[in-house]
mmCIF file as gemmi writes it, N, C-alpha and C atoms, coordinates in Angstrom:
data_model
loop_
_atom_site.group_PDB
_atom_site.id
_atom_site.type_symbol
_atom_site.label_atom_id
_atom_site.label_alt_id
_atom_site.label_comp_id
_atom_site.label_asym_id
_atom_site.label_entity_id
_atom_site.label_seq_id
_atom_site.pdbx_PDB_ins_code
_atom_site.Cartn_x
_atom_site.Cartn_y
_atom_site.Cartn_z
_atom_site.occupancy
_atom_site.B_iso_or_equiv
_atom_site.pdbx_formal_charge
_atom_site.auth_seq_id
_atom_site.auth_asym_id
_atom_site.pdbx_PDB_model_num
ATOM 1 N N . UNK Axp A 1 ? -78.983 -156.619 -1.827 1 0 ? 1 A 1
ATOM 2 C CA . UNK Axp A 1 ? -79.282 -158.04 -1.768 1 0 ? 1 A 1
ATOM 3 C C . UNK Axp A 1 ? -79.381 -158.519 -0.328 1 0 ? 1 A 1
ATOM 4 N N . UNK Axp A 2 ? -78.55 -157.441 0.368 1 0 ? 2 A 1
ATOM 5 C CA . UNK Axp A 2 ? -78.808 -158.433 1.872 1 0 ? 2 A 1
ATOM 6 C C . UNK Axp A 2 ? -79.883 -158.132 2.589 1 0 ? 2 A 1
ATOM 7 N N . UNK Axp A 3 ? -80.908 -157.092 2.154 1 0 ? 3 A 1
ATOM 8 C CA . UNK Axp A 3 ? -82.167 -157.061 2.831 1 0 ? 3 A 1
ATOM 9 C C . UNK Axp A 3 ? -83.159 -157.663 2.554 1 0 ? 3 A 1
ATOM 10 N N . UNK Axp A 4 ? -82.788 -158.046 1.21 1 0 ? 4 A 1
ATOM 11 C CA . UNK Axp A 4 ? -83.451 -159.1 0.546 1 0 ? 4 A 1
ATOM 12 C C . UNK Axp A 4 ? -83.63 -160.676 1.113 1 0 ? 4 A 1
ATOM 13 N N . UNK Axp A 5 ? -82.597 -160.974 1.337 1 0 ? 5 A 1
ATOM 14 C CA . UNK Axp A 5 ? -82.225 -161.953 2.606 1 0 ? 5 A 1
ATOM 15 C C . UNK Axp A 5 ? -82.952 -162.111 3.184 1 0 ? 5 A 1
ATOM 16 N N . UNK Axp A 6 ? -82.589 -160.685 4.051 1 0 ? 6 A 1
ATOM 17 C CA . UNK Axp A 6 ? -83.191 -160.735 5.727 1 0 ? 6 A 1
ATOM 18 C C . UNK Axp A 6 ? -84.529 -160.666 6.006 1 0 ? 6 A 1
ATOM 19 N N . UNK Axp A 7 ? -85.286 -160.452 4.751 1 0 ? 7 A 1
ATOM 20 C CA . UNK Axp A 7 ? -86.464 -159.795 4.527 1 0 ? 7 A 1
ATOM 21 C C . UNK Axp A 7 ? -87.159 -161.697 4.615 1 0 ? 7 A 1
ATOM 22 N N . UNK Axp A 8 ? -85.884 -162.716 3.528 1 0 ? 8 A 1
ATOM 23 C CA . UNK Axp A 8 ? -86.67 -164.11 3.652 1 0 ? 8 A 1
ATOM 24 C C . UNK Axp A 8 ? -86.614 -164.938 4.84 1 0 ? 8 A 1
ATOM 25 N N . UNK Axp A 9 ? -85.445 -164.137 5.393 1 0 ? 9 A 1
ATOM 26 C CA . UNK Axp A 9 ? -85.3 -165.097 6.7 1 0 ? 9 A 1
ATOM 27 C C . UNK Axp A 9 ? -86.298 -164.515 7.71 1 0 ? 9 A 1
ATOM 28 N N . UNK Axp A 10 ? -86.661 -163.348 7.938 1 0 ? 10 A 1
ATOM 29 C CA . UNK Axp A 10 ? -88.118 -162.814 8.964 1 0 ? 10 A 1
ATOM 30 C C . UNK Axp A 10 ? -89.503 -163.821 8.26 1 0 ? 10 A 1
ATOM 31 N N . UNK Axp A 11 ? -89.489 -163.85 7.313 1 0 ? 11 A 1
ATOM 32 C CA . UNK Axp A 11 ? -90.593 -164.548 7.003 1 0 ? 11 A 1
ATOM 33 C C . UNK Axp A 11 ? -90.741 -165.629 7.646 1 0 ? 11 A 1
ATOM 34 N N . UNK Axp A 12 ? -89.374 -166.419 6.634 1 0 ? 12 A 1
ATOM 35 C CA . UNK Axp A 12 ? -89.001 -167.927 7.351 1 0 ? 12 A 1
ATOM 36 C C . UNK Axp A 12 ? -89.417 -168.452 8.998 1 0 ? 12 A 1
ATOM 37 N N . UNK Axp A 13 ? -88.731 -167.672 9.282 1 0 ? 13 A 1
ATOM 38 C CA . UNK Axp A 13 ? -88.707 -167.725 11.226 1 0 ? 13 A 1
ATOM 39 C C . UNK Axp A 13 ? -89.981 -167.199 11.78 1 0 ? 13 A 1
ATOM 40 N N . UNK Axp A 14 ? -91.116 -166.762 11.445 1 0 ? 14 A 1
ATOM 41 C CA . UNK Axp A 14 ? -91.819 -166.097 11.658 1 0 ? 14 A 1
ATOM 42 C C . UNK Axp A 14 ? -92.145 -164.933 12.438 1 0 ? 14 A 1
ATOM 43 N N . UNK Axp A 15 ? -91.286 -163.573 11.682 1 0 ? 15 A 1
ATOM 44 C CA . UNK Axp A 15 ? -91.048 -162.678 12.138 1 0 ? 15 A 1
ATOM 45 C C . UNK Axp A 15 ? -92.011 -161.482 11.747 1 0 ? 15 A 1
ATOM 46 N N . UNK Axp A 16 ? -92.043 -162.033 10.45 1 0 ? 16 A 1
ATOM 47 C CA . UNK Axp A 16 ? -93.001 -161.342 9.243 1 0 ? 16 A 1
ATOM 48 C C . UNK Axp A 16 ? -93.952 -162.203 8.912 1 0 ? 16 A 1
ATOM 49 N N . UNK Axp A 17 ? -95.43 -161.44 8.49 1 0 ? 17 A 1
ATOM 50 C CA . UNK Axp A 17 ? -96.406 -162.556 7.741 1 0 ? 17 A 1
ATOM 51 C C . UNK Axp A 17 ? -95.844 -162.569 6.32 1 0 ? 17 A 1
ATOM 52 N N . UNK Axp A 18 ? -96.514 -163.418 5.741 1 0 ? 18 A 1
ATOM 53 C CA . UNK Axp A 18 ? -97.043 -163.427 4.55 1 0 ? 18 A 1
ATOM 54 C C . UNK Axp A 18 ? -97.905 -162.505 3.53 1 0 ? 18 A 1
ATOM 55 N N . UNK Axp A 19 ? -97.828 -161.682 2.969 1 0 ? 19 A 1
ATOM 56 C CA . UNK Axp A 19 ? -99.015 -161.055 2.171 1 0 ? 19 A 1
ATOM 57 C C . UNK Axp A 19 ? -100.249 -161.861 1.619 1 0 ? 19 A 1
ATOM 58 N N . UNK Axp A 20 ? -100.823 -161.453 1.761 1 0 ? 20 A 1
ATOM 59 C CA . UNK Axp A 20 ? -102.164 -162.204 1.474 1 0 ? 20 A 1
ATOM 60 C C . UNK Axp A 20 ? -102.882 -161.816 -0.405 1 0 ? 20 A 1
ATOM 61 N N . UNK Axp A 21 ? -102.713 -162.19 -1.205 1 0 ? 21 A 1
ATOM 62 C CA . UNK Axp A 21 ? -102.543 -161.107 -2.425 1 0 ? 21 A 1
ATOM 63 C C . UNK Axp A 21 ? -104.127 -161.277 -2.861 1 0 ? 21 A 1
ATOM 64 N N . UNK Axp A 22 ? -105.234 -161.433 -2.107 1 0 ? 22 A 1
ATOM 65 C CA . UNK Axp A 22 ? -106.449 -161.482 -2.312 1 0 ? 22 A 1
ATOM 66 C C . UNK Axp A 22 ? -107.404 -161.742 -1.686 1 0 ? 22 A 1
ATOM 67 N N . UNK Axp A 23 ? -107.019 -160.444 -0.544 1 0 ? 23 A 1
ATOM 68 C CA . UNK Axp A 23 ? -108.021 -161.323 0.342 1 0 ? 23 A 1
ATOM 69 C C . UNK Axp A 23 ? -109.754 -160.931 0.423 1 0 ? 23 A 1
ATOM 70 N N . UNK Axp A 24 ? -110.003 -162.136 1.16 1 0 ? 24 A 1
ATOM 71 C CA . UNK Axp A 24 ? -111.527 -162.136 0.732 1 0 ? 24 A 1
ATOM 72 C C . UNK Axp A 24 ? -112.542 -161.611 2 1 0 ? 24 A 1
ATOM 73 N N . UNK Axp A 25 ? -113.451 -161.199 2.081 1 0 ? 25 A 1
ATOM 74 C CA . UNK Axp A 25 ? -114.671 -160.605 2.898 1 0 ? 25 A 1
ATOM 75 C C . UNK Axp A 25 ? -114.143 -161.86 4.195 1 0 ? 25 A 1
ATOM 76 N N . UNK Axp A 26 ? -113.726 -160.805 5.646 1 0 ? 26 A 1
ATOM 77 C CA . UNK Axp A 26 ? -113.308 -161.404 6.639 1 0 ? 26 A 1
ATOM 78 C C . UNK Axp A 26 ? -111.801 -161.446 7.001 1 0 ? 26 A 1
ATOM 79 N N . UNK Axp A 27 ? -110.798 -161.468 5.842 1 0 ? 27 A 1
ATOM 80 C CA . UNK Axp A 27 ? -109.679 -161.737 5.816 1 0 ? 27 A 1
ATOM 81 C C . UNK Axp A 27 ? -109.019 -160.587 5.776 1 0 ? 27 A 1
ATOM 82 N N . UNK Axp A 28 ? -107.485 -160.84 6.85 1 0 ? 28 A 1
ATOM 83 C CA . UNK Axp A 28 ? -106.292 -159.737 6.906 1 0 ? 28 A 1
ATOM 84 C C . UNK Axp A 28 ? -105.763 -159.9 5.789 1 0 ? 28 A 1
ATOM 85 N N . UNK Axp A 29 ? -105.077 -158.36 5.553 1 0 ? 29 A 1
ATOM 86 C CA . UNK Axp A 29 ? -104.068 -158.028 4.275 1 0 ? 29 A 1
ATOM 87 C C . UNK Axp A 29 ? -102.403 -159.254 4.42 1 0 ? 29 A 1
ATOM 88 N N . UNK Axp A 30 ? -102.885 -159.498 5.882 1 0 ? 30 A 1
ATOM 89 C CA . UNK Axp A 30 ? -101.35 -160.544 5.997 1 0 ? 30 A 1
ATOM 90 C C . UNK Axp A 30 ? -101.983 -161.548 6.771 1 0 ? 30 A 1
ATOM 91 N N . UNK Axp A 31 ? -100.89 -162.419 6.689 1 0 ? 31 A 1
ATOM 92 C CA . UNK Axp A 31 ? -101.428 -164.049 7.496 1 0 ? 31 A 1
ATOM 93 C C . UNK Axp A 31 ? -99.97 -164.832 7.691 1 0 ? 31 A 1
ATOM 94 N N . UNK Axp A 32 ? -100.085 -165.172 9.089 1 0 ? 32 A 1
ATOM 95 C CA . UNK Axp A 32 ? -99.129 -166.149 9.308 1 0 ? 32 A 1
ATOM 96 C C . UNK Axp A 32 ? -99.495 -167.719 9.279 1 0 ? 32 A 1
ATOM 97 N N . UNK Axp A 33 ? -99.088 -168.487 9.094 1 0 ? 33 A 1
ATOM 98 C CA . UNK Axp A 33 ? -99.412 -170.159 8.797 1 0 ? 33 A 1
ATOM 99 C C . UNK Axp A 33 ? -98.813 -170.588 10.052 1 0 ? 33 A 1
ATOM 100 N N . UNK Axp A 34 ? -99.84 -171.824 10.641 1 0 ? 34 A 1
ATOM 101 C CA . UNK Axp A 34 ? -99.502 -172.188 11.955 1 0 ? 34 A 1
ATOM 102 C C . UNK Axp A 34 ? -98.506 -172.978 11.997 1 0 ? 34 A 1
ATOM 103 N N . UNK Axp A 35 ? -97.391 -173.072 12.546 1 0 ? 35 A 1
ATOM 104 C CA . UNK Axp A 35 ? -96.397 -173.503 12.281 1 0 ? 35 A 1
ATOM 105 C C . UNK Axp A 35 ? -96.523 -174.979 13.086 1 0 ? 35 A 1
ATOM 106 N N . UNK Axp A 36 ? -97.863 -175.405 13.989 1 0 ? 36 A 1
ATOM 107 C CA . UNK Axp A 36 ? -97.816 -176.258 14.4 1 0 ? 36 A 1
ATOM 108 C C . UNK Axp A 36 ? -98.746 -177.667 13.504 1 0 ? 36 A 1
ATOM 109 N N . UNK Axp A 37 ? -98.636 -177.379 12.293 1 0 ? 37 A 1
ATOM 110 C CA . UNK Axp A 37 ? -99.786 -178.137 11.145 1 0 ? 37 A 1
ATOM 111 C C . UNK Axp A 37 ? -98.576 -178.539 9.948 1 0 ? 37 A 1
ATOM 112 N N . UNK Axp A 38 ? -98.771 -179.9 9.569 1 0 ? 38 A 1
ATOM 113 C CA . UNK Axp A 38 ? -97.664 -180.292 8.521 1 0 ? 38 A 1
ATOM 114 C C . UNK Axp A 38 ? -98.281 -179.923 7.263 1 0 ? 38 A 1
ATOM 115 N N . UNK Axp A 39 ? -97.345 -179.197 6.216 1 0 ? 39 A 1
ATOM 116 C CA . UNK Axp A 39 ? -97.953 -178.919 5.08 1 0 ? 39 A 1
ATOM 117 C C . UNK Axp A 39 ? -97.822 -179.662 3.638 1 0 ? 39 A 1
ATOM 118 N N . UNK Axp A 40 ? -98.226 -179.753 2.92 1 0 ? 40 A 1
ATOM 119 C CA . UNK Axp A 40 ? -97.972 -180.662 1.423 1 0 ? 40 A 1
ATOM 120 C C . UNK Axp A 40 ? -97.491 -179.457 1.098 1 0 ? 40 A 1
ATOM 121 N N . UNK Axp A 41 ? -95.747 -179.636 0.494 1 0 ? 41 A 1
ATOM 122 C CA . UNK Axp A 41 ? -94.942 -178.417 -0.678 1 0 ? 41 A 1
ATOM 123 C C . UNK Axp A 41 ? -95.997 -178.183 -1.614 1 0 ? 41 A 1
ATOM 124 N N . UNK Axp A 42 ? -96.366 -179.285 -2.425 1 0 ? 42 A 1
ATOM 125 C CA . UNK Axp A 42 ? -96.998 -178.931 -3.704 1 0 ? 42 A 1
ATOM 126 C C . UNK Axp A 42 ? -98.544 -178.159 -3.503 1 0 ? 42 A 1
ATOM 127 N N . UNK Axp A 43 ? -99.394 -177.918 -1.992 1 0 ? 43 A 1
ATOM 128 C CA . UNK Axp A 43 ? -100.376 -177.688 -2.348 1 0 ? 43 A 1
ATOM 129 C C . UNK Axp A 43 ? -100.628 -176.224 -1.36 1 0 ? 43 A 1
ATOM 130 N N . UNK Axp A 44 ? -101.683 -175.85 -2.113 1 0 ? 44 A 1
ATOM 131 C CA . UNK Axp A 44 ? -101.79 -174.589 -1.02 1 0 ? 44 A 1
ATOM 132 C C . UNK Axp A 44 ? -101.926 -174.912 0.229 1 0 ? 44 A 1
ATOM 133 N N . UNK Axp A 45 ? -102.022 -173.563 0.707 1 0 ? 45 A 1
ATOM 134 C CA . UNK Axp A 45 ? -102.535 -173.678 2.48 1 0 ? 45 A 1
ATOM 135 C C . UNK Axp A 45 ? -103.83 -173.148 2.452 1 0 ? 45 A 1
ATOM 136 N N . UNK Axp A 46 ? -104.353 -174.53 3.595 1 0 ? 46 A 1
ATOM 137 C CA . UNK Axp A 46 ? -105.938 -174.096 3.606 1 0 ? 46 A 1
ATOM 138 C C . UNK Axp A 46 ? -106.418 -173.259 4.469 1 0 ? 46 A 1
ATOM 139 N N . UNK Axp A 47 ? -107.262 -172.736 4.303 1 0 ? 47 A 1
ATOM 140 C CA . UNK Axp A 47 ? -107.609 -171.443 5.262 1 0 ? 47 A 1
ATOM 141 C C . UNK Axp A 47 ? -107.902 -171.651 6.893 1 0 ? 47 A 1
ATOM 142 N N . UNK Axp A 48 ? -107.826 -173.002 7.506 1 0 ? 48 A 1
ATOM 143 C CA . UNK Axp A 48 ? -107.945 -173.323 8.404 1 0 ? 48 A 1
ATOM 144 C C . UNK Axp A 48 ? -106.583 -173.392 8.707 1 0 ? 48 A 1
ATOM 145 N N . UNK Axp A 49 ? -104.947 -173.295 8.18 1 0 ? 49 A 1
ATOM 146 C CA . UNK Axp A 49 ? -103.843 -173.22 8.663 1 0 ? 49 A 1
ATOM 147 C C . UNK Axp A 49 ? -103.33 -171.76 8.965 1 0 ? 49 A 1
ATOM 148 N N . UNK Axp A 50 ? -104.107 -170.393 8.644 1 0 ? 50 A 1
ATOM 149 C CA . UNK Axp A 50 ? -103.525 -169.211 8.639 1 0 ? 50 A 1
ATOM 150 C C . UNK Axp A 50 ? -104.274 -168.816 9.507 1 0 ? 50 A 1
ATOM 151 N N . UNK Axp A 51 ? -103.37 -167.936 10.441 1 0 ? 51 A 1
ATOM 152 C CA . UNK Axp A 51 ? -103.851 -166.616 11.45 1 0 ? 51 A 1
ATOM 153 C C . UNK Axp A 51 ? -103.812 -165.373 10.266 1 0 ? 51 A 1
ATOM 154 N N . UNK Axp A 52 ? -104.935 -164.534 9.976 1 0 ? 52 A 1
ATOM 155 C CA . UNK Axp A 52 ? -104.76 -163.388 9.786 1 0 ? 52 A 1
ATOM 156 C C . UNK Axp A 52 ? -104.477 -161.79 10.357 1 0 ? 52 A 1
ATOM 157 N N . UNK Axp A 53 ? -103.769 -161.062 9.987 1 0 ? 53 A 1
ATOM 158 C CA . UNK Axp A 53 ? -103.077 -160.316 10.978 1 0 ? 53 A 1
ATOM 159 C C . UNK Axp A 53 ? -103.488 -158.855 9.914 1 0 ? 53 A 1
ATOM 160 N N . UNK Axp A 54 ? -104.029 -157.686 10.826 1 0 ? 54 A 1
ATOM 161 C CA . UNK Axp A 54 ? -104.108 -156.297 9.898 1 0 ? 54 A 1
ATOM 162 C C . UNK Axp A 54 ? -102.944 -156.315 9.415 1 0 ? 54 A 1
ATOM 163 N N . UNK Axp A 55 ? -101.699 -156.028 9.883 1 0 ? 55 A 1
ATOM 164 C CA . UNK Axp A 55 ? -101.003 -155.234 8.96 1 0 ? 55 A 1
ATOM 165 C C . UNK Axp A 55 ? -99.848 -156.04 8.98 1 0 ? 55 A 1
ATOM 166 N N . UNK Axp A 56 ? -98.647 -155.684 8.06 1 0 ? 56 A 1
ATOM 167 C CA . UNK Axp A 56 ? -97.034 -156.201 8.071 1 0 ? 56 A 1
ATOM 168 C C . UNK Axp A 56 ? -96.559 -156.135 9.431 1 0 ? 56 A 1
ATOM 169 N N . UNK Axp A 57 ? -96.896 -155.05 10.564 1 0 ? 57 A 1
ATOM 170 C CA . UNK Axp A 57 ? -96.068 -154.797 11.616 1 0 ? 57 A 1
ATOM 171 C C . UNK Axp A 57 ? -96.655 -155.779 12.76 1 0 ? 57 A 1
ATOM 172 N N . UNK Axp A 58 ? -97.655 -156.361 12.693 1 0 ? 58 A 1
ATOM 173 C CA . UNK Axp A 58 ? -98.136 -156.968 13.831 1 0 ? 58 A 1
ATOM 174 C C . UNK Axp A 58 ? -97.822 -158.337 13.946 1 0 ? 58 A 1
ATOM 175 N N . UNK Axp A 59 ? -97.877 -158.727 15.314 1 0 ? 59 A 1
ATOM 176 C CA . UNK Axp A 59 ? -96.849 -159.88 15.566 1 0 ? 59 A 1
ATOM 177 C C . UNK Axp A 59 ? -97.234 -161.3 15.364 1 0 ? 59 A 1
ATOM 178 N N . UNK Axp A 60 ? -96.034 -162.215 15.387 1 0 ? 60 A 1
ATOM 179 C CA . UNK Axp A 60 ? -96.917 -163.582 15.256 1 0 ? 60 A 1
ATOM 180 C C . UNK Axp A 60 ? -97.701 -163.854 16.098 1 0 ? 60 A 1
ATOM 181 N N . UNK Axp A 61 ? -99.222 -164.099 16.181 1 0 ? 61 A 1
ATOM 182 C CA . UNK Axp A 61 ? -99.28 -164.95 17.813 1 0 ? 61 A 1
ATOM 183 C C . UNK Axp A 61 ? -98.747 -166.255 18.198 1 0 ? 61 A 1
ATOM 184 N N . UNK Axp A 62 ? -97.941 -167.301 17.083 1 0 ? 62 A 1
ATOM 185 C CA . UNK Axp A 62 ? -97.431 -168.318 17.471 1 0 ? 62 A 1
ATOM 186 C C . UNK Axp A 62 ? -96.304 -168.574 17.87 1 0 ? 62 A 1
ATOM 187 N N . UNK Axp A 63 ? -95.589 -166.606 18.47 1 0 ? 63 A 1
ATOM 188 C CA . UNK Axp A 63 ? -94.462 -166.412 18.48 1 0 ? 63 A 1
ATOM 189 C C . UNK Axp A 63 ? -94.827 -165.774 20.107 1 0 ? 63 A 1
ATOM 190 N N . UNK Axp A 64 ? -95.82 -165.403 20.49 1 0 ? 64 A 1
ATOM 191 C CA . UNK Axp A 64 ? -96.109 -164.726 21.489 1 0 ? 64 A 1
ATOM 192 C C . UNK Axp A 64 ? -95.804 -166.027 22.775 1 0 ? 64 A 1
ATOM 193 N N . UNK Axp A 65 ? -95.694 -165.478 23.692 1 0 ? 65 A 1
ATOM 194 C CA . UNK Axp A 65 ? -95.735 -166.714 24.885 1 0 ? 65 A 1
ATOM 195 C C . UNK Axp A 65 ? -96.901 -166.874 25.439 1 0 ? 65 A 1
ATOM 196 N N . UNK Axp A 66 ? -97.59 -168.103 25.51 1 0 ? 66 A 1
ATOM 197 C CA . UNK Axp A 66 ? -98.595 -168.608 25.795 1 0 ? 66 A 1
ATOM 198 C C . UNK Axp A 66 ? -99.115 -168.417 27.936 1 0 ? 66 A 1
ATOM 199 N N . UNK Axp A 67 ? -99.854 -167.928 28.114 1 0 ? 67 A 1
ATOM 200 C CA . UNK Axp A 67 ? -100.421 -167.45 29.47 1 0 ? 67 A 1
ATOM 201 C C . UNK Axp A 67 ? -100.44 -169.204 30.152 1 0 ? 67 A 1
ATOM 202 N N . UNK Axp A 68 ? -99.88 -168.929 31.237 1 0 ? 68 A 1
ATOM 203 C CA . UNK Axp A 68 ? -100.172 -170.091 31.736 1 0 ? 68 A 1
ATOM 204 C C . UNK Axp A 68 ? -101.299 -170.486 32.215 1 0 ? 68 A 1
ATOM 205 N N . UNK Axp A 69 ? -101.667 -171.822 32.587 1 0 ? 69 A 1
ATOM 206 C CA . UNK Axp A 69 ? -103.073 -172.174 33.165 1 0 ? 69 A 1
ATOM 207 C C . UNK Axp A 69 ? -103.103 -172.005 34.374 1 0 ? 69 A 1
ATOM 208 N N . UNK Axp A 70 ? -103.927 -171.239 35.276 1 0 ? 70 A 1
ATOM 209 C CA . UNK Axp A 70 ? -104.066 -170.983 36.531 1 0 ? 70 A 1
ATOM 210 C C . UNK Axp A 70 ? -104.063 -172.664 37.406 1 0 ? 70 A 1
ATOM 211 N N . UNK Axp A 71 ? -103.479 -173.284 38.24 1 0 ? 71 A 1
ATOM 212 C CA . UNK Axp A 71 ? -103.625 -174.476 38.978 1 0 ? 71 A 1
ATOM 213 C C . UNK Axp A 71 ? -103.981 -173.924 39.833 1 0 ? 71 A 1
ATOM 214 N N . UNK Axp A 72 ? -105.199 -174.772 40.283 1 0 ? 72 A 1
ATOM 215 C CA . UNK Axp A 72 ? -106.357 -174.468 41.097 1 0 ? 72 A 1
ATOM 216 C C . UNK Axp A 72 ? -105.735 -175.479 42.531 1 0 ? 72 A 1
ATOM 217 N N . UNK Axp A 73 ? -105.407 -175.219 44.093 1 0 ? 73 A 1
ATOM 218 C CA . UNK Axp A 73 ? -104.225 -175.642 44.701 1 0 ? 73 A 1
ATOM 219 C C . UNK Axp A 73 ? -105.666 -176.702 45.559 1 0 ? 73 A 1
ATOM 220 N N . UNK Axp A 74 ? -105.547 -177.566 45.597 1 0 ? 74 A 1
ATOM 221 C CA . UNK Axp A 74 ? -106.716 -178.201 46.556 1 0 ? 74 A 1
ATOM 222 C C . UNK Axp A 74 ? -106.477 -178.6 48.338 1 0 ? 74 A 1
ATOM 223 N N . UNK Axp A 75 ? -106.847 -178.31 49.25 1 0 ? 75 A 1
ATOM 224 C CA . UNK Axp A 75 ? -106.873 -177.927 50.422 1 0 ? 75 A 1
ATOM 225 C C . UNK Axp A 75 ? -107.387 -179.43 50.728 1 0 ? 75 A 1
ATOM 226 N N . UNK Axp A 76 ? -106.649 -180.273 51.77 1 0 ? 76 A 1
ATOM 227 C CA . UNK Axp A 76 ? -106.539 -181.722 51.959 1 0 ? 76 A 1
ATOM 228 C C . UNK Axp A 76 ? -107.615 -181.54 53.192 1 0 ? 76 A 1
């Protein structure tokens, strides 16, 4: 039972995707949901809220750290 758990809390936190249980021409076997988009409980998620990802092992990108923007230094 406790991997069972741990298995909901990687999801939760976004450690793990989601399985994708049908996916269609274009789409990964997994998908993470952008965690920066508010969702309705009762309704699906639309395909404009998921990153798709090949496999179970690959990472969130909304978990990755974002590259900073080069500041361009201006000379007075």
């Amino acid at each position: 039972m406790k991997e069972h758990e741990q298995y909901l809390l990687d999801v939760i936190q976004g450690r793990r995707p989601f399985k994708n249980p049908n996916p269609k021409l274009g789409e990964g076997k997994y998908y993470y949901l952008d965690p920066n988009q508010e969702y309705d409980d009762m309704a699906p998620a639309r395909p404009d809220q998921k990153t798709y990802v090949p496999s179970e092992d690959s990472p969130n990108p909304y978990l990755q750290p974002r590259p900073q923007a080069q500041q361009s230094q201006q000379q007075p």
